[in-house]
C-alpha positions as CSV (number, residue, x, y, z in Angstrom):
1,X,8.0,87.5,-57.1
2,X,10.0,90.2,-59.4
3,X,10.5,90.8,-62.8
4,X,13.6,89.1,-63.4
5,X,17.2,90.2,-65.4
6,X,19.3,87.1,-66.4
7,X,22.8,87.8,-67.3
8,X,25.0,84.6,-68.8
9,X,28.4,85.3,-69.2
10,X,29.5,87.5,-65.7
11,X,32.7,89.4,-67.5
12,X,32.9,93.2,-67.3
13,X,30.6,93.7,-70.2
14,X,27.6,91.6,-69.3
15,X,28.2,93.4,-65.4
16,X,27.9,96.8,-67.2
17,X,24.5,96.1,-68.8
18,X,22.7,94.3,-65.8
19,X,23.7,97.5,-63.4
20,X,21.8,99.4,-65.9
21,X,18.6,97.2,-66.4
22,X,18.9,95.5,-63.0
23,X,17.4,97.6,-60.3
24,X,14.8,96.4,-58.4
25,X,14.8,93.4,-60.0
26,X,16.1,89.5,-59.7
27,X,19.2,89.6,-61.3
28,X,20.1,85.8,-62.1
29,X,24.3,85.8,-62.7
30,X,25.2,82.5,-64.8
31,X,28.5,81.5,-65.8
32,X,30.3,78.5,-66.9
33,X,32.7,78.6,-63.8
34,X,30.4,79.4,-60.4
35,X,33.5,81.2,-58.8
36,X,32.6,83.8,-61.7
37,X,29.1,84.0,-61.1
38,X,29.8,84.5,-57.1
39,X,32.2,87.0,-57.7
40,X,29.7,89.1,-59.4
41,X,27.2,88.3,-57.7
42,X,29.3,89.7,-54.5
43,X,29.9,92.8,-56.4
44,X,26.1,92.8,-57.4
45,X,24.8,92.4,-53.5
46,X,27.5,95.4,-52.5
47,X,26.1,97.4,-54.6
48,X,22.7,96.6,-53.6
49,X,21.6,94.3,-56.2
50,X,19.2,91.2,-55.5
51,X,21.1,88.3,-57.0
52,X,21.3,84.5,-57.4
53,X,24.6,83.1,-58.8
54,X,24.4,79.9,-60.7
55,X,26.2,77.6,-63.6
56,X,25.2,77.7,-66.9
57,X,27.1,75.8,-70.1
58,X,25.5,77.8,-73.0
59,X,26.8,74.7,-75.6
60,X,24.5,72.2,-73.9
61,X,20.6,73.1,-74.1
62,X,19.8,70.8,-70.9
63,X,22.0,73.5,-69.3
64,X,20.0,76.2,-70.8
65,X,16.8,74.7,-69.9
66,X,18.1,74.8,-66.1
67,X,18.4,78.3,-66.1
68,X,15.2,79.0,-67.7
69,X,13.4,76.9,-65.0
70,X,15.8,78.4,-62.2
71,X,15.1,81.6,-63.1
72,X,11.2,81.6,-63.5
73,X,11.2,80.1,-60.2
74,X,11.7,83.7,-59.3
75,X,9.2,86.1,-61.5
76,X,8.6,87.0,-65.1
77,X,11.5,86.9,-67.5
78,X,12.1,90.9,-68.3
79,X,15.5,90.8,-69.7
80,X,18.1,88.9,-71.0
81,X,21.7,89.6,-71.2
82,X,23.9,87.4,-73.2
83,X,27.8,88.0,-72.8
84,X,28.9,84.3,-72.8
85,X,31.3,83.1,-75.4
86,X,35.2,81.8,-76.7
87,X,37.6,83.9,-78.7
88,X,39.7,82.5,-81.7
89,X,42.9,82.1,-79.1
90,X,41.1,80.3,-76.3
91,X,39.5,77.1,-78.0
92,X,39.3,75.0,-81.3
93,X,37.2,75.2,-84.1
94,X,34.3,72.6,-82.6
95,X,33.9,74.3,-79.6
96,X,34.0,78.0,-81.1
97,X,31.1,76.9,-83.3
98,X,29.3,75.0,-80.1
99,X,29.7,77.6,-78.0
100,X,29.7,80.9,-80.1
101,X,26.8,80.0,-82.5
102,X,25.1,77.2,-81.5
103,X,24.9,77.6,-78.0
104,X,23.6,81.6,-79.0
105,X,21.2,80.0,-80.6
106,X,19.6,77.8,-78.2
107,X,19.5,80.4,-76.3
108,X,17.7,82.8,-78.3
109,X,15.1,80.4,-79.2
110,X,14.7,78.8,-75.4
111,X,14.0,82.2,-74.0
112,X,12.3,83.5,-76.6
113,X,9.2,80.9,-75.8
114,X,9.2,82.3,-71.9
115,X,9.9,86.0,-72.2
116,X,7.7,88.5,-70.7
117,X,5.5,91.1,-72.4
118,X,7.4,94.2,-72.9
119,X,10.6,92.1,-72.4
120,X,13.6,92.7,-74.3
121,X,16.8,90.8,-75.0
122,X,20.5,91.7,-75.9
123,X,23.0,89.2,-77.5
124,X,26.8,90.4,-77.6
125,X,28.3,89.3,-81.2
126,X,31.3,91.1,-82.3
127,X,32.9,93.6,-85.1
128,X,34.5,90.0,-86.1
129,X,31.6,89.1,-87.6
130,X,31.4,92.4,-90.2
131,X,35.0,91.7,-91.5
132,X,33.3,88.5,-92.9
133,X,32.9,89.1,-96.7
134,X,29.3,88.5,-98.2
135,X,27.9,85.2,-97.8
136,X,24.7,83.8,-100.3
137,X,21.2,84.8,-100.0
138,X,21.0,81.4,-99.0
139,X,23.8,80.5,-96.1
140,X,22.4,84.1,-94.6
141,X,18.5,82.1,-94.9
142,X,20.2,79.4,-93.4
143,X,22.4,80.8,-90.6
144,X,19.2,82.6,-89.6
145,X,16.3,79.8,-90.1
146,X,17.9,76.5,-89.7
147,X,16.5,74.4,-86.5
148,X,18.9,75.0,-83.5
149,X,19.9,71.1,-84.0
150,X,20.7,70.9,-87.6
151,X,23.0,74.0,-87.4
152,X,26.0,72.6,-86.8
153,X,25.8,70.4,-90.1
154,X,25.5,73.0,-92.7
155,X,28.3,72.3,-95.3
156,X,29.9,75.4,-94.8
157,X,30.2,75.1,-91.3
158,X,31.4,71.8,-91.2
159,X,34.2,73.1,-93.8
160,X,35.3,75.4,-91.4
161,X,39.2,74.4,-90.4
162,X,40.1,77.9,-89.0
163,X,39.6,79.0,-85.7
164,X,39.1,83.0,-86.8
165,X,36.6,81.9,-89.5
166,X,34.7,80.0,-86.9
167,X,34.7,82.8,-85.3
168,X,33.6,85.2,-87.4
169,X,31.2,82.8,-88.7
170,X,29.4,82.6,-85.1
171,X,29.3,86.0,-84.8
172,X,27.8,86.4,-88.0
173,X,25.2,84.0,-87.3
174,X,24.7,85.7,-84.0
175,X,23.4,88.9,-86.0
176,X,21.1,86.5,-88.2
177,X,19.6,84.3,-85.5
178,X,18.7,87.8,-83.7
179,X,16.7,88.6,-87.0
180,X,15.1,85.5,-87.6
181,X,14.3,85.3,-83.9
182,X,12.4,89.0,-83.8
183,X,9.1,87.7,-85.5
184,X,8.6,84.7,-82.5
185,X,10.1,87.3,-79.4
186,X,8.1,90.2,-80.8
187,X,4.5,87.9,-80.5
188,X,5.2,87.6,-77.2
189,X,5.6,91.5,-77.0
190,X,9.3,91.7,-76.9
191,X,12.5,93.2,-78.5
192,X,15.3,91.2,-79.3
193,X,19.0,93.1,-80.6
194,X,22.6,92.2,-81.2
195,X,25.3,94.3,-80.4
196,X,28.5,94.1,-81.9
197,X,31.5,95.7,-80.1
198,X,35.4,96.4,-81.3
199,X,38.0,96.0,-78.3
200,X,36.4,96.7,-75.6
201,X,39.2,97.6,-72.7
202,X,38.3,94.1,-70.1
203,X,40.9,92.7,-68.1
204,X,41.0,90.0,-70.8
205,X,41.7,92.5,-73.5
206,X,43.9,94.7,-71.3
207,X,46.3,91.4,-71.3
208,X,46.6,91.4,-74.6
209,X,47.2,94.6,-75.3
210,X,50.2,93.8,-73.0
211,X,50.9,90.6,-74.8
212,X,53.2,89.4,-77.6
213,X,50.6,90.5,-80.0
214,X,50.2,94.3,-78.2
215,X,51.7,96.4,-80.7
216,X,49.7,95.4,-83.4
217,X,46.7,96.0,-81.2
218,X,47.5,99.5,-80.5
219,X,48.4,100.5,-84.0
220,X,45.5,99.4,-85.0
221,X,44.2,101.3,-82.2
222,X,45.6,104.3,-82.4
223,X,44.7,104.5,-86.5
224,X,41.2,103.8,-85.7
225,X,38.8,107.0,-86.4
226,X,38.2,107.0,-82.4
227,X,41.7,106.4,-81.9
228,X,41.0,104.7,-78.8
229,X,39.6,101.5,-77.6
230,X,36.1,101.5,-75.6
231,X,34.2,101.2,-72.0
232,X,32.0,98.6,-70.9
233,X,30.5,101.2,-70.1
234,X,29.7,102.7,-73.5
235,X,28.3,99.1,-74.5
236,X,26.2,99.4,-71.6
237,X,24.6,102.7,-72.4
238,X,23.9,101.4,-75.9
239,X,22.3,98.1,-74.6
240,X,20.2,100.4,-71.9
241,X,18.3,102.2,-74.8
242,X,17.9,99.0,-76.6
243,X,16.2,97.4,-73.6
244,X,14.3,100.6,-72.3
245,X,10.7,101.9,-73.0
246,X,12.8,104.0,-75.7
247,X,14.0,101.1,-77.9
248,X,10.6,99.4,-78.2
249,X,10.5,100.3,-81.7
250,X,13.7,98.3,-82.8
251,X,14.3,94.8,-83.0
252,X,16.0,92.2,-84.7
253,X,18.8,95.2,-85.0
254,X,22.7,94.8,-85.0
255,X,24.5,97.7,-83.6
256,X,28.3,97.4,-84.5
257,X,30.2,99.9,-81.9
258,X,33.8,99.9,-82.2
259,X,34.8,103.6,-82.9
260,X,34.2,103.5,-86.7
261,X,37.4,100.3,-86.8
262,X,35.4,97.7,-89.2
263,X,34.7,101.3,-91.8
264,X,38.2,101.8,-91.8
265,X,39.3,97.8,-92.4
266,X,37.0,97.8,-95.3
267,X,37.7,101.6,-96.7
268,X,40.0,103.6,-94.7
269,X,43.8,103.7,-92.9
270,X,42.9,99.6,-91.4
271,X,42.7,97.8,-94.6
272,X,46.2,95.9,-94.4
273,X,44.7,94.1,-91.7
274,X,42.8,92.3,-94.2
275,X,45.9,90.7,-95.1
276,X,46.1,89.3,-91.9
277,X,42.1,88.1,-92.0
């Protein structure tokens, strides 16, 4: 038995943070598709990794409860690494909402009851979710409080018709779940963070920047304060301190990293984007 590293969501971010917390442990790669969790898994075992690949549908909590028991059949739960999600582009407003907030938050509240002492969990929102204006004292009580199964009916979800909002929305609930969910992971001794990155240079996003919408990618880019997209790798140095014996003093945290983009859409050279948002 080993202390075990579950990873759900197998793209180039989620691969960056399990090499760093992985070592020695059970890394457990899920993914929607199991030719993506395989393929990591490969890269995993190469690199001399102890891995099991498996499926896991983050919008259905029988799914999540699979993974749980499949991967406590193997040791403690240490860490957990949640990459998994759909962009505005790739999937209507239902599923964004299912998927993006809902299925975060069963997934935050599932392994919260089965994480180990001195445990420590990562979820990866997104700087969408801070070019969301203000919401209520209340929709922020209830994005963060509201039982896993009555989420999806709050009014001003349901209202929801466009895809971005959705979105931004989930994202947004992502950082409020993680905060409402540190009080119930930190009784069991663990830390639980969001982190919340601009583009981040993946295959997916290296497409885009080579798609229709490309130039207005690297404008925005290049007029950035870093000038520059980032590295799965920073994201995975940032996660590393929030899941090491360093970063047992902060939970329930967001940490936006996106080379200061979301300070210049709301006060500096990016605010005609909001035009476009």
């Amino acid at each position: 038995m080993k202390d075990v590293v579950v990873l759900v969501g197998t793209g180039s971010i989620g691969q960056a943070i399990a090499r760093r917390v992985g070592a020695g442990k059970k890394v457990i790669l899920g993914d929607l598709k199991l030719e993506a969790a395989q393929s990591a898994a490969k890269i995993f075992d190469d690199a001399g990794f102890d891995t099991s690949a498996t499926t896991v549908d983050i919008s259905s909590r029988e799914s999540i409860l699979k993974l749980v028991e499949h991967a406590q059949t193997f040791g403690a739960v240490k860490n957990l690494i949640c990459a998994a999600g759909v962009s505005p582009s790739q999937a209507p407003v239902e599923k964004i909402l299912r998927v993006d907030l809902y299925g975060m938050a069963v997934m935050l509240e599932e392994f919260g009851k089965i994480i180990a002492d001195g445990g420590s969990g990562v979820i990866i929102s997104s700087q969408s979710g801070h070019r969301l204006g203000a919401l209520s004292e209340e929709q922020n009580f209830q994005l963060a409080t509201t039982p896993t199964e009555e989420l999806l009916n709050l009014p001003f979800l349901r209202a929801i018709t466009d895809t971005l909002k959705a979105y931004q929305y989930s994202k947004r609930c992502n950082v409020l779940r993680v905060a409402g969910q540190a009080t119930p992971w930190g009784k069991r001794g663990a830390t639980v963070n969001s982190i919340s990155p601009g583009i981040i240079i993946t295959p997916l996003a290296a497409d885009e920047l080579k798609g229709p919408r490309g130039d207005g990618y690297r404008k925005m880019l290049q007029a950035s304060p870093a000038g520059r997209a980032g590295t799965p790798d920073e994201v995975g140095d940032l996660a590393e301190f929030l899941m090491s014996s360093r970063g047992r003093f902060i939970s329930g945290a967001d940490f936006l990293i996106d080379g200061g983009t979301t300070a210049s859409y709301w006060f500096g050279d990016l605010q005609y984007l909001k035009a476009t948002h």
